[in-house]
N, CA, C and O atoms as a printed pandas DataFrame, in Angstrom:
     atom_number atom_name residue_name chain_id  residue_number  x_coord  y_coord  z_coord
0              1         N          UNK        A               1   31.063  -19.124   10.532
1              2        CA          UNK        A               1   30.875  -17.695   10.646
2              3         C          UNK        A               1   29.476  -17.278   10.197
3              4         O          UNK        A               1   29.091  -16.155   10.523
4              5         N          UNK        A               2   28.912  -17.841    9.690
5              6        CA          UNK        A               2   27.537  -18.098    8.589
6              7         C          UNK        A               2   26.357  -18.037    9.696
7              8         O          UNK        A               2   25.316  -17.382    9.641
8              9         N          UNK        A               3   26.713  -18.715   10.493
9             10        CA          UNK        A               3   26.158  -19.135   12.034
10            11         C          UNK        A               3   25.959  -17.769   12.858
11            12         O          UNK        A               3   25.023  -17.027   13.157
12            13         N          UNK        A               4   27.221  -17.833   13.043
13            14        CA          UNK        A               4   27.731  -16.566   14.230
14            15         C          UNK        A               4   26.504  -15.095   13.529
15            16         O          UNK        A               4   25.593  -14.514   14.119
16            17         N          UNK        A               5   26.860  -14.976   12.550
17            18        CA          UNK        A               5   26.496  -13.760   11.587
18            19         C          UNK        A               5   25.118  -13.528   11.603
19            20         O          UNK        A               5   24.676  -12.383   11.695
20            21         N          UNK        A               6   24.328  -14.613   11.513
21            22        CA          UNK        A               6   23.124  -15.208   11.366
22            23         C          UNK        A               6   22.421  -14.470   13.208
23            24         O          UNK        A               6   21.686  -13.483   13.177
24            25         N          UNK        A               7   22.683  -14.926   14.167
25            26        CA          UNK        A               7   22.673  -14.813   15.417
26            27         C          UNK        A               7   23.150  -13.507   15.666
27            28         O          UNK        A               7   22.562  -13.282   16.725
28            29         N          UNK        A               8   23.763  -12.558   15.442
29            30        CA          UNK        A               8   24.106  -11.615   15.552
30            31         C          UNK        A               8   22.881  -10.487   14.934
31            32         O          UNK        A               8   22.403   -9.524   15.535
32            33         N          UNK        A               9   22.561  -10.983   13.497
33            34        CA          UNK        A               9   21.381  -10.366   12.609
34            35         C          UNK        A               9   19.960  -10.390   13.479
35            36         O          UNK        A               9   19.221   -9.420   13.650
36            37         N          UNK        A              10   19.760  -11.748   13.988
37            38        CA          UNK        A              10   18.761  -12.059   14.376
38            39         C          UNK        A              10   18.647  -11.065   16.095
39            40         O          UNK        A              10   17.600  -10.591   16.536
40            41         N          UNK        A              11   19.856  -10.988   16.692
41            42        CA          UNK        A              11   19.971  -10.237   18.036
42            43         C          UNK        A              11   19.589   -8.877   17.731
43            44         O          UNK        A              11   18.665   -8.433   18.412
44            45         N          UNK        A              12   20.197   -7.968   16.685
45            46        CA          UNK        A              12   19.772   -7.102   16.473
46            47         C          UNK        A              12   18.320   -6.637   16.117
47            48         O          UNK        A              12   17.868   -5.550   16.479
48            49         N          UNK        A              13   17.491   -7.741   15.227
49            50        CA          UNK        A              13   16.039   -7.362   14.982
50            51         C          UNK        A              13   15.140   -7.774   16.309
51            52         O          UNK        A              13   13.992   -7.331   16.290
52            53         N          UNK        A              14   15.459   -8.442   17.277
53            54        CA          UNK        A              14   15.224   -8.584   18.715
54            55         C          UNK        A              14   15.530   -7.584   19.799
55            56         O          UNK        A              14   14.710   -7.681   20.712
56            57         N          UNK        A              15   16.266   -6.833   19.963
57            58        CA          UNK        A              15   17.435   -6.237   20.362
58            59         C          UNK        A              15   17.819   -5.040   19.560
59            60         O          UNK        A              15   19.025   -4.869   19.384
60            61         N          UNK        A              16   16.862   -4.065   18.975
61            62        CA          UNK        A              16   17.786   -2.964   18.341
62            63         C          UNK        A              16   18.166   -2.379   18.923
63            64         O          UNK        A              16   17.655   -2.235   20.034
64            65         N          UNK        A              17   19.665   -1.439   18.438
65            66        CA          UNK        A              17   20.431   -0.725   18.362
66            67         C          UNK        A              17   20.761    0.292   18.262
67            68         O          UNK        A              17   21.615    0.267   17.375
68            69         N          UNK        A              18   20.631    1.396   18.658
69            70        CA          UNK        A              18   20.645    2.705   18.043
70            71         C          UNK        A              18   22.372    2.790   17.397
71            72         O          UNK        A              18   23.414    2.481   17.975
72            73         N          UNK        A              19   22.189    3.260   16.181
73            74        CA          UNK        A              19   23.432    3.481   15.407
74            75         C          UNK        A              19   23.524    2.786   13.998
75            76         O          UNK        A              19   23.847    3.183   12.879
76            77         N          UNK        A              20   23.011    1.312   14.636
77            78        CA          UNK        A              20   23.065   -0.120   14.107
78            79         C          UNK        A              20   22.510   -0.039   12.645
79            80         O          UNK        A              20   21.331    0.250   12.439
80            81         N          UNK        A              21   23.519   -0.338   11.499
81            82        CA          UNK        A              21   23.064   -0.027   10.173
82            83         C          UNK        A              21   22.230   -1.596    9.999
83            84         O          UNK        A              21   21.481   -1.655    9.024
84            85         N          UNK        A              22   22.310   -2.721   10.790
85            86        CA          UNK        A              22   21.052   -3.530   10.600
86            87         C          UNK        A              22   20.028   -3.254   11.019
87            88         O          UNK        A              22   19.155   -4.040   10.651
88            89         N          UNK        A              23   19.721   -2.534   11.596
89            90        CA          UNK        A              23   18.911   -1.908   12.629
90            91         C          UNK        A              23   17.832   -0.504   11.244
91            92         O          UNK        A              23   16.622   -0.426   11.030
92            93         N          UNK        A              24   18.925    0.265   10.686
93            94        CA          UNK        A              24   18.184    0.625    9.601
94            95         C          UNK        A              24   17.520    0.298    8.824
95            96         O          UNK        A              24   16.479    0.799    8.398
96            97         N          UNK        A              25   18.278   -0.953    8.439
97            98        CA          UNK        A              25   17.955   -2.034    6.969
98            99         C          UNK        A              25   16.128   -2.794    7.575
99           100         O          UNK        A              25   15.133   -2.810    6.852
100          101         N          UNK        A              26   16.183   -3.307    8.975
101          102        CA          UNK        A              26   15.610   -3.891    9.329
102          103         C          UNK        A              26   14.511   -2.466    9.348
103          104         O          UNK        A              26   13.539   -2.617    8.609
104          105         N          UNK        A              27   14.563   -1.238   10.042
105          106        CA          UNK        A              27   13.275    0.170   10.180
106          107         C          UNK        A              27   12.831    0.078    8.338
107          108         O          UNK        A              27   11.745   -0.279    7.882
108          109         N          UNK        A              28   13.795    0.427    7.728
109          110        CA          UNK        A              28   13.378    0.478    6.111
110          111         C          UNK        A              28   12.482   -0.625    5.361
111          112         O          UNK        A              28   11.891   -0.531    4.285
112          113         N          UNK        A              29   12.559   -1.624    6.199
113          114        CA          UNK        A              29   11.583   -2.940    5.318
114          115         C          UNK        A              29   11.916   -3.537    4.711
115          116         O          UNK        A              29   13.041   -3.281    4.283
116          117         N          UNK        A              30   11.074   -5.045    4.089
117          118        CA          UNK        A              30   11.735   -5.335    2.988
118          119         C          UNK        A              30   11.963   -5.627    1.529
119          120         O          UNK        A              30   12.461   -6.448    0.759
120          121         N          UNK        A              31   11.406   -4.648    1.581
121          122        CA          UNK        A              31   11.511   -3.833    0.177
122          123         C          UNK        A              31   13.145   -3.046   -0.078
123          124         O          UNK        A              31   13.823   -3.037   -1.105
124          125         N          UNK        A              32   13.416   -2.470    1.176
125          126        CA          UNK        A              32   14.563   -1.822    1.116
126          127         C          UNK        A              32   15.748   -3.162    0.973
127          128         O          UNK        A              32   16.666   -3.352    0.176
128          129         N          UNK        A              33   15.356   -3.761    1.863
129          130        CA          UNK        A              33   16.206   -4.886    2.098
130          131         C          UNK        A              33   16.630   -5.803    0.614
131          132         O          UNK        A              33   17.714   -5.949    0.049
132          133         N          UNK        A              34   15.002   -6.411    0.243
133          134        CA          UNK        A              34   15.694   -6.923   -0.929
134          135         C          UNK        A              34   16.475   -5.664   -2.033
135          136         O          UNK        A              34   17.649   -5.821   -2.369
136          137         N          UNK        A              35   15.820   -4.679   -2.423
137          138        CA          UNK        A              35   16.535   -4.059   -2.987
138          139         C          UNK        A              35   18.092   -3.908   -2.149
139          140         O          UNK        A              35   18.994   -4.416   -2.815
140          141         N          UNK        A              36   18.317   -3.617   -1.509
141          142        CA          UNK        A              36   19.990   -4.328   -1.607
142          143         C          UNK        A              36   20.822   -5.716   -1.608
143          144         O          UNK        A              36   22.040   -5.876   -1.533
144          145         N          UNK        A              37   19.853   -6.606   -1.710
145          146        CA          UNK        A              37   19.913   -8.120   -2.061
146          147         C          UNK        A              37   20.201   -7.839   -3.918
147          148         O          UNK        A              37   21.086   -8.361   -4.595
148          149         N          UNK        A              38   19.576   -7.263   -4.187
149          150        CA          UNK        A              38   19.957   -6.939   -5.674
150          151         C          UNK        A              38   20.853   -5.844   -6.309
151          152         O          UNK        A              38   21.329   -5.726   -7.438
152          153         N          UNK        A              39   20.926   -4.967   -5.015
153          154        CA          UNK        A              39   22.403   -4.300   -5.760
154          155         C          UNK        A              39   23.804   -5.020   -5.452
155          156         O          UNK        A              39   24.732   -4.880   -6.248
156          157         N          UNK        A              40   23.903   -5.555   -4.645
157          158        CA          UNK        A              40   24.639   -6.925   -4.060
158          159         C          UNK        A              40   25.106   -7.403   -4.823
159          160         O          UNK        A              40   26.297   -7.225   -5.076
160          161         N          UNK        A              41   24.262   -8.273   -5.545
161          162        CA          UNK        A              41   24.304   -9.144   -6.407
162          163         C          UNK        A              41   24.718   -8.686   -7.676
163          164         O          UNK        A              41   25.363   -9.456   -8.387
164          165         N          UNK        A              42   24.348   -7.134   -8.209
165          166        CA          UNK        A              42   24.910   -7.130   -9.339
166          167         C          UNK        A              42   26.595   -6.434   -9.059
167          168         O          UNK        A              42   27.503   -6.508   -9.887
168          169         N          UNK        A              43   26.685   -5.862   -7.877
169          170        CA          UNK        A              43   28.818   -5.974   -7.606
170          171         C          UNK        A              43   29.147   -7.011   -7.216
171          172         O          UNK        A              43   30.202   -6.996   -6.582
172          173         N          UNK        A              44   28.529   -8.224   -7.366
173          174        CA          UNK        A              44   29.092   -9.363   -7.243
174          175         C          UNK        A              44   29.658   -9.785   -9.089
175          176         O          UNK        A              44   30.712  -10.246   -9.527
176          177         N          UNK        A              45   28.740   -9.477   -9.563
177          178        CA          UNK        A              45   28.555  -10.037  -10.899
178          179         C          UNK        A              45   29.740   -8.803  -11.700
179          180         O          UNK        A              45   30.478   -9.027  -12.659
180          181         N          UNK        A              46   29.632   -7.884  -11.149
181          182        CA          UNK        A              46   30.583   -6.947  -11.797
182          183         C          UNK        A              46   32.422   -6.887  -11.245
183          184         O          UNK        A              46   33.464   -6.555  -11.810
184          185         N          UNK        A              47   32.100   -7.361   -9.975
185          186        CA          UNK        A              47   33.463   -8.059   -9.945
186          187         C          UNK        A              47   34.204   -9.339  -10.329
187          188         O          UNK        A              47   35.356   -9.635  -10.646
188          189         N          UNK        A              48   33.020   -9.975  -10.159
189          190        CA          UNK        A              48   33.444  -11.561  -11.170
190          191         C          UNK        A              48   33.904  -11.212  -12.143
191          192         O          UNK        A              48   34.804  -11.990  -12.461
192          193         N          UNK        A              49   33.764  -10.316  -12.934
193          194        CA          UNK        A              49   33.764  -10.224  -14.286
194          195         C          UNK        A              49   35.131   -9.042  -14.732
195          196         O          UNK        A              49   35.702   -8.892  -15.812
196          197         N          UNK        A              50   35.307   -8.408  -13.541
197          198        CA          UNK        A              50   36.737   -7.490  -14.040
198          199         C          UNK        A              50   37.464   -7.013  -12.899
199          200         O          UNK        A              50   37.993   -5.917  -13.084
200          201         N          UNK        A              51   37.630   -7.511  -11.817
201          202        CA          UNK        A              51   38.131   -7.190  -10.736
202          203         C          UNK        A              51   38.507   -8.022  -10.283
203          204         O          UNK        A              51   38.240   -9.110  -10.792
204          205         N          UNK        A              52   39.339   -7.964   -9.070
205          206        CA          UNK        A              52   40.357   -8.714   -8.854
206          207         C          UNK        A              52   39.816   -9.542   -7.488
207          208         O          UNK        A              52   38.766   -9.107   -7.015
208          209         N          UNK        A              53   40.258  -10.367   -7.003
209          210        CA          UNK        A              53   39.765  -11.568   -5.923
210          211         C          UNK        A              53   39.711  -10.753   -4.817
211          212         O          UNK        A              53   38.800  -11.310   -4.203
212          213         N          UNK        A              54   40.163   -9.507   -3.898
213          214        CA          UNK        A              54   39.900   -9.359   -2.913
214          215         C          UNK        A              54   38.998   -8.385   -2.889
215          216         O          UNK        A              54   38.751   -7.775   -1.849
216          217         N          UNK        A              55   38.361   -8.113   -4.116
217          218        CA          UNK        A              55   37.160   -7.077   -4.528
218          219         C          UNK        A              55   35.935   -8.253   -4.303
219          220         O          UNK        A              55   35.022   -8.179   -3.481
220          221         N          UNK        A              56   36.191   -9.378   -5.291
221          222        CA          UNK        A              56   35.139  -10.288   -5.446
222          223         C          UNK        A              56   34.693  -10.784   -3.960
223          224         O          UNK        A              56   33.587  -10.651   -3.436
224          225         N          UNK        A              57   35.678  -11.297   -3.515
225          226        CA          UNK        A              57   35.595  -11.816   -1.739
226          227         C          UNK        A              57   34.523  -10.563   -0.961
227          228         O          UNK        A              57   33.529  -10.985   -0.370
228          229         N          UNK        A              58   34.731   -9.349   -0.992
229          230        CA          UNK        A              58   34.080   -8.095   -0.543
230          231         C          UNK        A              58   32.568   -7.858   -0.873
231          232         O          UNK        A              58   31.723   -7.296   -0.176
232          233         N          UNK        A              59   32.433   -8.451   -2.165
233          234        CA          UNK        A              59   31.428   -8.005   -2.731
234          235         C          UNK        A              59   30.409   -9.606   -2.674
235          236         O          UNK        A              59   29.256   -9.818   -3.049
236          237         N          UNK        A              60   31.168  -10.279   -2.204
237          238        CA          UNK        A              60   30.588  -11.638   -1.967
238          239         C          UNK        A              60   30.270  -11.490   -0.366
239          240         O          UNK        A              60   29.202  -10.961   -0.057
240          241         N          UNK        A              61   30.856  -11.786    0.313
241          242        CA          UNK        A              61   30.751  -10.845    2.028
242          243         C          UNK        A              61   29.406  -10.063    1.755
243          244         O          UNK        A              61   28.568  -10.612    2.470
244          245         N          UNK        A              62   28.863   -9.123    1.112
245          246        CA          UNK        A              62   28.352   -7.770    1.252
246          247         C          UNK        A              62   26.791   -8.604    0.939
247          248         O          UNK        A              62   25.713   -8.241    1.410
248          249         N          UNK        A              63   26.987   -9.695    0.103
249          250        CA          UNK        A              63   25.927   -9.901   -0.316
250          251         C          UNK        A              63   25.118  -10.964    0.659
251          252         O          UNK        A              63   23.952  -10.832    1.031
252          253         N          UNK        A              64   26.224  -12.303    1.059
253          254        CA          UNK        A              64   25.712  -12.653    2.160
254          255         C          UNK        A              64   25.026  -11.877    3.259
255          256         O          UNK        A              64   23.852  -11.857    3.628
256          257         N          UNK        A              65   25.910  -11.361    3.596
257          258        CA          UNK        A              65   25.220  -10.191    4.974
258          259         C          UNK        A              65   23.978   -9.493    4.501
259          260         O          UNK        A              65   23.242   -9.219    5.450
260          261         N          UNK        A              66   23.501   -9.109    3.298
261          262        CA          UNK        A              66   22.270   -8.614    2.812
262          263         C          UNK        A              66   21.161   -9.894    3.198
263          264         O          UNK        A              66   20.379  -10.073    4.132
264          265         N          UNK        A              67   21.585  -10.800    1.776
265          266        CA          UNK        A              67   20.898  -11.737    2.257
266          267         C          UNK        A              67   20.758  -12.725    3.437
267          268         O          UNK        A              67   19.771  -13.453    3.325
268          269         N          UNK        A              68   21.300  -12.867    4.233
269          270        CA          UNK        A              68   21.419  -13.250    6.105
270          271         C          UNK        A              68   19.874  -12.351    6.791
271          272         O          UNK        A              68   18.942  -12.869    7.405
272          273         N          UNK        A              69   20.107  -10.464    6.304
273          274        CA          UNK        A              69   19.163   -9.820    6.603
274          275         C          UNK        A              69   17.527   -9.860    6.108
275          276         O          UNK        A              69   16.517   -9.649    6.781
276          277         N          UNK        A              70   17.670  -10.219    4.649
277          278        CA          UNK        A              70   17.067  -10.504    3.945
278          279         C          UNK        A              70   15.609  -11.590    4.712
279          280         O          UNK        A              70   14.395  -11.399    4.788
280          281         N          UNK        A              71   16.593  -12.817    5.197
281          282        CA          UNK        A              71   16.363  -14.177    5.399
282          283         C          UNK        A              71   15.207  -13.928    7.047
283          284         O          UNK        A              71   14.126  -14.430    7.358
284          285         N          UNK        A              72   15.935  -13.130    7.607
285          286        CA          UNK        A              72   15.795  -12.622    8.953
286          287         C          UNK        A              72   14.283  -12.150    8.822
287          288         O          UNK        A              72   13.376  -12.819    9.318
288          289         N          UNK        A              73   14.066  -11.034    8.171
289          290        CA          UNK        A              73   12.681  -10.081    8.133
290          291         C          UNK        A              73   12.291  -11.027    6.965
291          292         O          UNK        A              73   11.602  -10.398    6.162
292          293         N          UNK        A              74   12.452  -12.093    6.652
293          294        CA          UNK        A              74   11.533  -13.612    6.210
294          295         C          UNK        A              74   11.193  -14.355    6.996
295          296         O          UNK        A              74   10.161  -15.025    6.946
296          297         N          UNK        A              75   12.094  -14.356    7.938
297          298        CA          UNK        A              75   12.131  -15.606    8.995
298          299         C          UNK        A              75   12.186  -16.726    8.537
299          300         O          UNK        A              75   11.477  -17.706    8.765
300          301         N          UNK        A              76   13.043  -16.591    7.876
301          302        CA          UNK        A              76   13.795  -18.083    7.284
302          303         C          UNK        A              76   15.290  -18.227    7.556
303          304         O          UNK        A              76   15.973  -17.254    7.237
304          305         N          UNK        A              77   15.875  -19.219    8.064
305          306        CA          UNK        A              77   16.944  -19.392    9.045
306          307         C          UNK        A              77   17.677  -19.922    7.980
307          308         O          UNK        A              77   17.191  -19.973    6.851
308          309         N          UNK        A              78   19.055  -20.410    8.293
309          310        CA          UNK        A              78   20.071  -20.905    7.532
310          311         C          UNK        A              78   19.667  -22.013    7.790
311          312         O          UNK        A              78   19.387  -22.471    6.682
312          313         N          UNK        A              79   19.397  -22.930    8.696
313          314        CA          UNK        A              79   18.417  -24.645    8.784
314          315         C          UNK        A              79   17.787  -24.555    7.609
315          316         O          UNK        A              79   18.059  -25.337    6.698
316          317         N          UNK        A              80   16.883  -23.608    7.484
317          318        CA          UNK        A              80   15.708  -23.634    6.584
318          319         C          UNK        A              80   16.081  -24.063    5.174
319          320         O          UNK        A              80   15.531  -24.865    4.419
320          321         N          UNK        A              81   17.511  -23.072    4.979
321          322        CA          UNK        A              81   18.010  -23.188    3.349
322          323         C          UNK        A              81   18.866  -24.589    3.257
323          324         O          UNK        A              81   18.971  -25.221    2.206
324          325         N          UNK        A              82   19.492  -25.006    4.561
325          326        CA          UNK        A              82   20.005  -26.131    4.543
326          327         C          UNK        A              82   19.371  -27.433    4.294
327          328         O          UNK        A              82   19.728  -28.261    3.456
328          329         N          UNK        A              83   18.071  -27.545    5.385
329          330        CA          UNK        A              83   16.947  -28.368    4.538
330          331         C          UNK        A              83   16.864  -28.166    3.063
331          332         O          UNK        A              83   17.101  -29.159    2.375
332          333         N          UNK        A              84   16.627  -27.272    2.582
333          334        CA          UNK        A              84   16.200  -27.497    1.120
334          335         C          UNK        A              84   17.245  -27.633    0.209
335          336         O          UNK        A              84   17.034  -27.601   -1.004
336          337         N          UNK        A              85   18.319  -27.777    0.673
337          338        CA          UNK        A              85   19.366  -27.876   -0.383
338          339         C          UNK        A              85   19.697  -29.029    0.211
339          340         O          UNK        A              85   20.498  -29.463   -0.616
340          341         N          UNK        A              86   19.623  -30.171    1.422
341          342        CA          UNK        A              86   19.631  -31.309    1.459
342          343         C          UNK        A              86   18.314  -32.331    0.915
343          344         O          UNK        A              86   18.560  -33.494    0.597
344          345         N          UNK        A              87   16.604  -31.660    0.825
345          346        CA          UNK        A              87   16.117  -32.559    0.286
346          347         C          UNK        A              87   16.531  -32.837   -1.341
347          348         O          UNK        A              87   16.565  -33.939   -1.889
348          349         N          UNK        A              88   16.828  -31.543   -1.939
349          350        CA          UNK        A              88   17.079  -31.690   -3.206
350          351         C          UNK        A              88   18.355  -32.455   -3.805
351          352         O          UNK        A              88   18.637  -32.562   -4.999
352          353         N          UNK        A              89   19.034  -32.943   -2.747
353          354        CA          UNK        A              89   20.622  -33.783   -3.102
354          355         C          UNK        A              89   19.871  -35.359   -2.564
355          356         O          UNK        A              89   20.634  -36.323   -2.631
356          357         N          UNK        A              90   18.824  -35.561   -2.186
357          358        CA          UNK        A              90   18.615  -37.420   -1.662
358          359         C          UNK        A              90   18.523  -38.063   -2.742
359          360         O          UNK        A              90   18.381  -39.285   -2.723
């Protein structure tokens, strides 16, 4: 799904959308962008910590999809992170 999601992100910054809240994220920059890479991350950390698993799952979801966008207006692909988390396991 990581895949699919990825290709979908990437169609849209090729391909915008009118409506399309990636389509915002992507007009806003990324500045905007990481800043929601980091509010993300801290309802991730705040559901780990007192909420219940189908909050955490949500707030885990929310953050991928940030960072997917994130990765995109980097132009750094899921290959990219996969390489580097396979040279670092040889």
């Amino acid at each position: 799904m990581l895949n699919r999601l990825e290709a979908i992100i990437r169609d849209r910054q090729a391909n915008p959308k009118d409506g399309s809240y990636t389509n915002t994220l992507f007009e806003k920059g990324v500045n905007k962008i990481a800043q929601k890479v980091g509010e993300e991350a801290t309802e991730v950390i705040v559901a780990a910590l007192g909420q219940g698993r189908d909050e955490q799952i949500e707030e885990l979801s929310d953050l991928f999809y940030h960072t997917l966008v994130l990765m995109a207006q980097l132009g750094i692909t899921l290959d990219d992170v996969q390489a580097e988390l396979e040279r670092r396991h040889q």
